[in-house]
C-alpha positions in Angstrom: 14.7 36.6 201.8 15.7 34.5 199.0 14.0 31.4 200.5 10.6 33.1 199.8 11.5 34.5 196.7 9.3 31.6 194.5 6.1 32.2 197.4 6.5 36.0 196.5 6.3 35.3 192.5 3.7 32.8 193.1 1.7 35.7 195.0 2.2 37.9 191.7 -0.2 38.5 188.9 0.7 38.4 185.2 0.8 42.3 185.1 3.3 42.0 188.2 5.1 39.8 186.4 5.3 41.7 183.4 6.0 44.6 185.2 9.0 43.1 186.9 10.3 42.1 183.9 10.0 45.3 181.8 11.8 46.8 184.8 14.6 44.7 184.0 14.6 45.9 180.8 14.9 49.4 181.6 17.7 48.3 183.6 19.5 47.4 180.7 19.5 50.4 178.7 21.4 52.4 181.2 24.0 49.9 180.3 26.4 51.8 177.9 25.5 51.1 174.7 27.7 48.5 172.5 29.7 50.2 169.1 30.0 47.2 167.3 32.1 48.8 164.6 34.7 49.6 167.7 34.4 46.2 169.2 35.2 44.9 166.0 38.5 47.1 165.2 39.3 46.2 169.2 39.4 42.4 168.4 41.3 43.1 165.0 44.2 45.0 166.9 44.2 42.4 169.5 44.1 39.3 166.9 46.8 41.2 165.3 49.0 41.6 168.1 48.7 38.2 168.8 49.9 37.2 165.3 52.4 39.8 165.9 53.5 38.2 169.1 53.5 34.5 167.5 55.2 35.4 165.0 58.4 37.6 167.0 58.0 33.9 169.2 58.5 31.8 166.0 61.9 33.5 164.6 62.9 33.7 168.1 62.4 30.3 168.5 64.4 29.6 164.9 67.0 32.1 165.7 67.3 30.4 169.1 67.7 26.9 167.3 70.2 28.3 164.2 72.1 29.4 167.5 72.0 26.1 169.1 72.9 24.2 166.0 75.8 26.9 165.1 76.9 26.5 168.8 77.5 22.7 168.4 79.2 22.4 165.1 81.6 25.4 166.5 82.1 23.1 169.4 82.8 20.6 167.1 85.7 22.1 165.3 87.1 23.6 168.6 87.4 20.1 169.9 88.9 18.4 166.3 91.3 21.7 166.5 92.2 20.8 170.3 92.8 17.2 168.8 94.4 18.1 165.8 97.1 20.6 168.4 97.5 17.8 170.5 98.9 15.2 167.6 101.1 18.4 166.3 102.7 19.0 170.0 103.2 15.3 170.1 105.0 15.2 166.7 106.9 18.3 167.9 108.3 16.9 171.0 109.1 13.4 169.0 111.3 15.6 166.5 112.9 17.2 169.2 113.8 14.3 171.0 115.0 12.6 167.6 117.1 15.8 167.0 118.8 15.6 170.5 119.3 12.3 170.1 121.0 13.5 166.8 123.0 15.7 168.8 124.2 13.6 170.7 125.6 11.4 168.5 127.0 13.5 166.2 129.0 14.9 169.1 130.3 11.2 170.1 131.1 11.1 166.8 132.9 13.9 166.1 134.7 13.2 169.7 135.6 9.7 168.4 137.0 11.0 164.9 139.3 13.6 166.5 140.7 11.2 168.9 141.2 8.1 166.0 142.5 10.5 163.5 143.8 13.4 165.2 144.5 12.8 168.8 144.7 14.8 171.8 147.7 16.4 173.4 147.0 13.8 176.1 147.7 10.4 174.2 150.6 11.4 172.1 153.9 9.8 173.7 155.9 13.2 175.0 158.2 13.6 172.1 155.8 14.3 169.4 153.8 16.5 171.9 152.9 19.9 170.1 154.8 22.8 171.0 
């Protein structure tokens, strides 16, 4: 049907023609009828939602990088803390060590002193044994 379509209009007069085209017309008005003035207000609310939306995406988006940044700097400072334990536990066990050490010798010492000046029971010849 569409093949013949141009061999039908051809076959038409002007007044056809007109015809056929005023009929289109009156096609149109059944169409509902356009409010501009709500149109209008419909593409303001929408143009302002979508500044709306932009926007909320924008201080997301900086509140998402203040987050970041704040994440890495607190990062940062756990892992010079971390660092900063590990030298203290390190200068803690040194100290102890050095205090054992201490110990120690302060012991052989006061072991030595007591058998130079004092002597035990042991090495004193029998008749000057305590009683």
């Amino acid at each position: 049907m569409v093949k013949n379509l141009p061999q039908c209009i051809g076959n038409w007069s002007g007044t056809q023609l007109s015809r056929g085209a005023a009929m289109a017309e009156a096609v149109v008005p059944f169409a509902p009828k356009s409010n501009s003035k709500s149109e209008a207000e419909l593409d303001r609310a929408g143009q302002a939602i979508l500044g709306l939306l932009h926007q909320a995406a924008s201080t997301a988006e900086a509140n998402n990088q203040k987050a970041i940044e704040m994440a890495h700097k607190l990062s940062a400072q756990l892992r010079a803390a971390e660092d900063r334990i590990r030298q203290l536990e390190a200068t803690v066990r040194h100290h102890v060590d050095r205090a054992d050490r201490a110990e120690k010798w302060l012991y052989q010492i006061s072991m030595e002193i007591e058998q130079k000046f004092f002597g035990s029971d042991n090495d004193l010849p029998p008749q000057n044994q305590r009683r």
